[in-house]
N, CA, C and O atoms as CSV, one atom per row, in Angstrom:
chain,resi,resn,atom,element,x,y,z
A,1,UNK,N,N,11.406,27.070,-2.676
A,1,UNK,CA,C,11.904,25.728,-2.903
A,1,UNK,C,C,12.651,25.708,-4.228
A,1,UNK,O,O,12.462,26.437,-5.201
A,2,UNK,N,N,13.498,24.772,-4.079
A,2,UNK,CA,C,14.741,24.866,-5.383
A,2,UNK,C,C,14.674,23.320,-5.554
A,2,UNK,O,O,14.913,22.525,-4.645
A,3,UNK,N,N,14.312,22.980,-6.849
A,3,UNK,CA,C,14.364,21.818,-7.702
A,3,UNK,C,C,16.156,21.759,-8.083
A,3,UNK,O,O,16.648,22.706,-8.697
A,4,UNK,N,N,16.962,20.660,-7.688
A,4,UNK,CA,C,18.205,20.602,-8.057
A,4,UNK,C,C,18.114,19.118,-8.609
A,4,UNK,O,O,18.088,18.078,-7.951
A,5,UNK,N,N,18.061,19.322,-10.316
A,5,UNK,CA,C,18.007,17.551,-10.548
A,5,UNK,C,C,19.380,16.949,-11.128
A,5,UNK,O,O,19.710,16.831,-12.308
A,6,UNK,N,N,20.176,16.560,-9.816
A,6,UNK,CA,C,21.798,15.964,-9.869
A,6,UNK,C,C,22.257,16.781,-9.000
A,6,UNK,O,O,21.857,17.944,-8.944
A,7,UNK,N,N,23.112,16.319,-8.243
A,7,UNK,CA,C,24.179,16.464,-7.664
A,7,UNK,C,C,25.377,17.717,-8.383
A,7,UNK,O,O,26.302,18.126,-7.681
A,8,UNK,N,N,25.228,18.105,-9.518
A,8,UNK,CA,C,26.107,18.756,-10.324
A,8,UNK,C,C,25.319,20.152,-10.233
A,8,UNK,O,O,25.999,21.152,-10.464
A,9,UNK,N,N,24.337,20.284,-10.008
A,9,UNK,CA,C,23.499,21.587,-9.692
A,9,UNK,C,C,23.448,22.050,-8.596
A,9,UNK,O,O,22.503,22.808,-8.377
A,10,UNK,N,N,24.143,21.861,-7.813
A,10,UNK,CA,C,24.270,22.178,-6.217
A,10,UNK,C,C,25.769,22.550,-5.980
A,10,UNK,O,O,26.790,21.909,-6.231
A,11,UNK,N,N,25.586,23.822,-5.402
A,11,UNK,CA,C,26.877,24.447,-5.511
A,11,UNK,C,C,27.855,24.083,-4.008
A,11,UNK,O,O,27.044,23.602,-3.217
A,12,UNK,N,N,28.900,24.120,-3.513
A,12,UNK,CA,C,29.720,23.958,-2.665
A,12,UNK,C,C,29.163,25.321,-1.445
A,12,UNK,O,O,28.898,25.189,-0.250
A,13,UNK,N,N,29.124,26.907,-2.528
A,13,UNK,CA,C,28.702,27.973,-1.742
A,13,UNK,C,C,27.572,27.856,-0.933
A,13,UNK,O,O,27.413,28.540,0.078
A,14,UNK,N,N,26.575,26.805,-1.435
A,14,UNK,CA,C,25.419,27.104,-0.147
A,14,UNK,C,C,25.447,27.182,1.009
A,14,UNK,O,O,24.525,27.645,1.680
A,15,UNK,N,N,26.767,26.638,1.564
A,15,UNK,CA,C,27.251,26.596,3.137
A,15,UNK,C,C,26.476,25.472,3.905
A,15,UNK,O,O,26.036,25.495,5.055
A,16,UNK,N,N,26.430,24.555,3.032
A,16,UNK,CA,C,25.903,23.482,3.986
A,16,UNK,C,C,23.825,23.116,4.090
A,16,UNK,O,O,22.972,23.823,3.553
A,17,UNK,N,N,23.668,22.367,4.586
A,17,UNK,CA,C,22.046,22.262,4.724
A,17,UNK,C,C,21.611,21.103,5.472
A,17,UNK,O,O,22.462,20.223,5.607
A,18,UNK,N,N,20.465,20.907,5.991
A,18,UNK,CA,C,19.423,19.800,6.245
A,18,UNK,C,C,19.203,19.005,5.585
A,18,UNK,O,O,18.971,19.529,4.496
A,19,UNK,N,N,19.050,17.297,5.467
A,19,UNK,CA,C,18.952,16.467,4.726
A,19,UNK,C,C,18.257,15.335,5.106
A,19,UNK,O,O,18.380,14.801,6.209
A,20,UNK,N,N,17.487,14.934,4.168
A,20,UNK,CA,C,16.783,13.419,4.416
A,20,UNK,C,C,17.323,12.737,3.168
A,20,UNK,O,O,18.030,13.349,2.367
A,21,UNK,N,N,17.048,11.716,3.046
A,21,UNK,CA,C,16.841,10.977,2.082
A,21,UNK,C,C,16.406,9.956,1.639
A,21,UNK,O,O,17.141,9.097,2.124
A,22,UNK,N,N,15.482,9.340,0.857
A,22,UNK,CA,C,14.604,8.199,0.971
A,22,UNK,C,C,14.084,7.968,-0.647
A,22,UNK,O,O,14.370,8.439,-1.748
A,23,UNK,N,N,13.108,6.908,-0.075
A,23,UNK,CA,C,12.310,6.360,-1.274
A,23,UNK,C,C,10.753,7.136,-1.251
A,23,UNK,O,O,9.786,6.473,-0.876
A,24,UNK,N,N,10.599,8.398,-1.622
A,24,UNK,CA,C,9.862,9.504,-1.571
A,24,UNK,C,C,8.889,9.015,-3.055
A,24,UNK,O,O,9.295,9.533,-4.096
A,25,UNK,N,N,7.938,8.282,-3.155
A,25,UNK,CA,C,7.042,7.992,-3.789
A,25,UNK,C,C,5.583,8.570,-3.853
A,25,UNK,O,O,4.592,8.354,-4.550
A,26,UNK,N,N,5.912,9.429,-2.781
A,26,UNK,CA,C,4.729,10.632,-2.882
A,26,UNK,C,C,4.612,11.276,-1.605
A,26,UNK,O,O,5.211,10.822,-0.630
A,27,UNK,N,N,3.949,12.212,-1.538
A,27,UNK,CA,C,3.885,13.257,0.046
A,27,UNK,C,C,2.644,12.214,0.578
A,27,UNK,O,O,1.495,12.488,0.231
A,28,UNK,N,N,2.863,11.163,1.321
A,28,UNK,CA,C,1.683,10.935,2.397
A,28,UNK,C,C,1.969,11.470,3.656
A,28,UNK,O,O,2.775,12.395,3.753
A,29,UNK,N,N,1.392,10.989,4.652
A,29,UNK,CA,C,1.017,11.901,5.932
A,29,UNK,C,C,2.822,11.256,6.565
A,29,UNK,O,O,3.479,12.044,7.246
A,30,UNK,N,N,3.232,10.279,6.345
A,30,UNK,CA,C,4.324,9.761,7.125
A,30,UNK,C,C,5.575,10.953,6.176
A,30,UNK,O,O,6.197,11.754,6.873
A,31,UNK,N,N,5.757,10.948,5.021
A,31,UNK,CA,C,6.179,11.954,4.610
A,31,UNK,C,C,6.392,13.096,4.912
A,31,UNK,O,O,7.484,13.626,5.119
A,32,UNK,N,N,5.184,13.623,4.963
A,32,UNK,CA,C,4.927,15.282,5.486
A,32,UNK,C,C,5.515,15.027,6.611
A,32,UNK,O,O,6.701,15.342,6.709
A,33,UNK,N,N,5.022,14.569,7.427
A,33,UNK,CA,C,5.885,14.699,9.088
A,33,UNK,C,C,7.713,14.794,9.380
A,33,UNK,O,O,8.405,15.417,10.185
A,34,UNK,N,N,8.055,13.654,8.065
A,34,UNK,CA,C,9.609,13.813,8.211
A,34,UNK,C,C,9.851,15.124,7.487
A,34,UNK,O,O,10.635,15.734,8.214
A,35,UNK,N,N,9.614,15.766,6.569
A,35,UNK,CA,C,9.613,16.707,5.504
A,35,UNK,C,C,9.392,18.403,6.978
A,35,UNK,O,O,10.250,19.048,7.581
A,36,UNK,N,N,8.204,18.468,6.980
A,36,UNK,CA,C,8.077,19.235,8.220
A,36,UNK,C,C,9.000,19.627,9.292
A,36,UNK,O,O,9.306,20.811,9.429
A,37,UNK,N,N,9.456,18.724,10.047
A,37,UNK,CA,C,10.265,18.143,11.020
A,37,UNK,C,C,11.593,19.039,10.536
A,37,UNK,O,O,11.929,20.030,11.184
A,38,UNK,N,N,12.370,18.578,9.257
A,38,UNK,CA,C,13.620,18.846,8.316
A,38,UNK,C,C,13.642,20.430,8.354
A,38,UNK,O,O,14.390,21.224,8.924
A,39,UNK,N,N,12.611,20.579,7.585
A,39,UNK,CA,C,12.524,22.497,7.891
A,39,UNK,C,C,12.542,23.038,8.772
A,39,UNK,O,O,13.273,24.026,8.846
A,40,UNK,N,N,11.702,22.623,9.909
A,40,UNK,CA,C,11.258,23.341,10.881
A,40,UNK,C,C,13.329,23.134,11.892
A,40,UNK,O,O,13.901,23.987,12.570
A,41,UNK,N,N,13.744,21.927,11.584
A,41,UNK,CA,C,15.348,21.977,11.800
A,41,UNK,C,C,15.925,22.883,11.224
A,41,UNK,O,O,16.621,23.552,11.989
A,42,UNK,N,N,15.942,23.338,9.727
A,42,UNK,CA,C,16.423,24.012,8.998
A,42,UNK,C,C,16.203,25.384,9.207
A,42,UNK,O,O,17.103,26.190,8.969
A,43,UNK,N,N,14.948,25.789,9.687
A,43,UNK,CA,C,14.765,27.223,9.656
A,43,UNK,C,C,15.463,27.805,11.053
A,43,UNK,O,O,16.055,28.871,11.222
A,44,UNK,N,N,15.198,26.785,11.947
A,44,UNK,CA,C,16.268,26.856,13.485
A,44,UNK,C,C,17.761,26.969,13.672
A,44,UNK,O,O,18.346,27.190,14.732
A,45,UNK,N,N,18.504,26.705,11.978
A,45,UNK,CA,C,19.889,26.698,12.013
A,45,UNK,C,C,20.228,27.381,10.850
A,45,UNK,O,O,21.387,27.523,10.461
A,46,UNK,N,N,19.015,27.902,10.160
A,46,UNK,CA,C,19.375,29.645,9.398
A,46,UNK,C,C,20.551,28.648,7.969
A,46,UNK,O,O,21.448,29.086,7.248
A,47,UNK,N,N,19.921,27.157,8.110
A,47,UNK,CA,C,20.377,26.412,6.643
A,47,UNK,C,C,19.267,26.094,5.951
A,47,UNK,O,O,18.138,25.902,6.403
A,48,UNK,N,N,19.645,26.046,4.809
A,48,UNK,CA,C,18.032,24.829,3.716
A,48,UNK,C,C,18.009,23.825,3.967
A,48,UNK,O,O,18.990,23.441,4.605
A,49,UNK,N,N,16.985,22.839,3.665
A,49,UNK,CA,C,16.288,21.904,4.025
A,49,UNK,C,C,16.266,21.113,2.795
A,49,UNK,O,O,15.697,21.639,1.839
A,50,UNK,N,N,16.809,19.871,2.624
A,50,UNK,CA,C,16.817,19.236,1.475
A,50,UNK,C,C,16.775,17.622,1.959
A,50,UNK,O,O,17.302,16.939,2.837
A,51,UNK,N,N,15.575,17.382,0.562
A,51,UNK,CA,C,15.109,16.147,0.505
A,51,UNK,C,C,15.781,15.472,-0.568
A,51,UNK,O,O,15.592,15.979,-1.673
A,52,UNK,N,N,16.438,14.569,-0.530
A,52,UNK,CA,C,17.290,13.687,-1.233
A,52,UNK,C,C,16.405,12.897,-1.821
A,52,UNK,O,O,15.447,12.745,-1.063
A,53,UNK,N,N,16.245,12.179,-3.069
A,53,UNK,CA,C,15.227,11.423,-3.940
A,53,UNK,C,C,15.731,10.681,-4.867
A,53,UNK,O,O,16.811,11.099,-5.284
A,54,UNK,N,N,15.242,9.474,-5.472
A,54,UNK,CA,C,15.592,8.639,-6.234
A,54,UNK,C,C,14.668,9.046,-7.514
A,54,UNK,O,O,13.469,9.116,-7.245
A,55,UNK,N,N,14.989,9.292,-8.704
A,55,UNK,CA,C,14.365,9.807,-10.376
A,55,UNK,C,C,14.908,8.895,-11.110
A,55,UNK,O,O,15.888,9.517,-11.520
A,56,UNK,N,N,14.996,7.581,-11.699
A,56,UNK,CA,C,13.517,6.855,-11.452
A,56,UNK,C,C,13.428,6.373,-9.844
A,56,UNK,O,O,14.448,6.486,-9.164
A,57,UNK,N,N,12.432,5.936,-9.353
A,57,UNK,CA,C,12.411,5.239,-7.872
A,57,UNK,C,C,12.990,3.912,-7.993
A,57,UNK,O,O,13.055,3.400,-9.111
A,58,UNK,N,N,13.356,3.387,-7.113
A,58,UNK,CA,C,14.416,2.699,-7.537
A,58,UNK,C,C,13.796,0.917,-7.704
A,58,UNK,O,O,14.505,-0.042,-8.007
A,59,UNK,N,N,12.850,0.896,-7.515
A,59,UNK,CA,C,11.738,-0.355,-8.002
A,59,UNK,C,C,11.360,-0.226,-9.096
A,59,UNK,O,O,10.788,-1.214,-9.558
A,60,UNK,N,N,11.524,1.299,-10.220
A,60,UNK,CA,C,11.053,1.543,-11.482
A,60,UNK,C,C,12.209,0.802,-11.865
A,60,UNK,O,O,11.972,-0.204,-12.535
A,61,UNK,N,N,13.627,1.098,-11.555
A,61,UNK,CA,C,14.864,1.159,-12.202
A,61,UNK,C,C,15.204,-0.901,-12.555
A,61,UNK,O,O,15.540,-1.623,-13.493
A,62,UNK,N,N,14.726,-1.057,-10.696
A,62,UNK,CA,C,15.292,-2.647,-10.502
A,62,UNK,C,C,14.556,-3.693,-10.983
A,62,UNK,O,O,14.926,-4.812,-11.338
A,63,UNK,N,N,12.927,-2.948,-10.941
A,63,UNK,CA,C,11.967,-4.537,-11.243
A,63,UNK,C,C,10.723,-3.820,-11.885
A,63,UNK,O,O,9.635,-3.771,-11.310
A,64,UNK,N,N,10.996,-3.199,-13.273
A,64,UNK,CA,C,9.785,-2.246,-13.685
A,64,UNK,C,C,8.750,-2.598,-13.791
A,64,UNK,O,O,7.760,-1.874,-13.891
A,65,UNK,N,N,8.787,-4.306,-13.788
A,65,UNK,CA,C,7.450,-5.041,-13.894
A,65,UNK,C,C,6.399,-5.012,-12.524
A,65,UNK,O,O,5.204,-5.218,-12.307
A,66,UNK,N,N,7.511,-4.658,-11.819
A,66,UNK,CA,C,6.450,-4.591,-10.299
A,66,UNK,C,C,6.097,-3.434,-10.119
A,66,UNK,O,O,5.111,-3.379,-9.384
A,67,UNK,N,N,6.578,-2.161,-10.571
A,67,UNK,CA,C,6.454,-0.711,-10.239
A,67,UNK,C,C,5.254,-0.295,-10.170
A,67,UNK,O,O,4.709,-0.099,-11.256
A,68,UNK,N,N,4.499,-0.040,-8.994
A,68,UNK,CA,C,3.182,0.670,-9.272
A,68,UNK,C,C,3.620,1.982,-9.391
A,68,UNK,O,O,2.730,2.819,-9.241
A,69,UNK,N,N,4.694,2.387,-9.608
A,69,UNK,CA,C,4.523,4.400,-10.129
A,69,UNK,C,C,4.355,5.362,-8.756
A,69,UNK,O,O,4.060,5.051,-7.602
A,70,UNK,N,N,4.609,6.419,-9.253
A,70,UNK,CA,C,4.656,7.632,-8.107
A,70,UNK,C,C,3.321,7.926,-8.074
A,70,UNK,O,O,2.522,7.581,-8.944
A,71,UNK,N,N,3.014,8.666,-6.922
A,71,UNK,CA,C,1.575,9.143,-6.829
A,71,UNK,C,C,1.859,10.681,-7.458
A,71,UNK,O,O,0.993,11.066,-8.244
A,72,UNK,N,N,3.113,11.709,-7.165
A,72,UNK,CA,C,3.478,12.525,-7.666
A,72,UNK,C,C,4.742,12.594,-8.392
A,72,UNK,O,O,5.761,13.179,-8.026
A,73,UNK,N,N,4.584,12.027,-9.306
A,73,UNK,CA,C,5.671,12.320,-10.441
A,73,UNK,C,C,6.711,13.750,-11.051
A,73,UNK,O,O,6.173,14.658,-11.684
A,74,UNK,N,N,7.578,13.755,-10.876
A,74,UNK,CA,C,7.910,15.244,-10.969
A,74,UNK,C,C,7.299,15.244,-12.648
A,74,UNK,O,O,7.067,14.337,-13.448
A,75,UNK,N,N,7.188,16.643,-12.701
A,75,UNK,CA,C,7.112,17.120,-14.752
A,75,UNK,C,C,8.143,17.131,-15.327
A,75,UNK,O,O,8.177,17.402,-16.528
């Protein structure tokens, strides 16, 4: 797995990939299943598998007063 934090760290050469993208506030079970799913696409078309994410989440960004926080926070 490859941590790419921005759009500017991701090269043109990868030849393409698998993609989700969401409001990813932590791996619960509804998570894992789309996450799973993505790879198990990805490993079938010999591309990577990439999860698209919001850093801050975007309820931190819009209404910080309401934010209950990530369950997994990146470091």
């Amino acid at each position: 797995m490859r941590l790419a934090r921005g759009l500017r760290h991701l090269s043109l050469s990868d030849g393409g990939c698998v993609a989700t993208i969401g409001n990813f506030d932590g791996v619960h079970q509804g998570h894992r299943v789309i996450i799973e799913h993505l790879a198990e696409v990805g490993q079938n078309l010999g591309i990577p598998s990439v999860v698209v994410l919001f850093e801050p989440q975007p309820r931190e960004f819009f209404a910080p007063d309401e934010s209950t926080g990530k369950t997994d926070p990146f470091a």
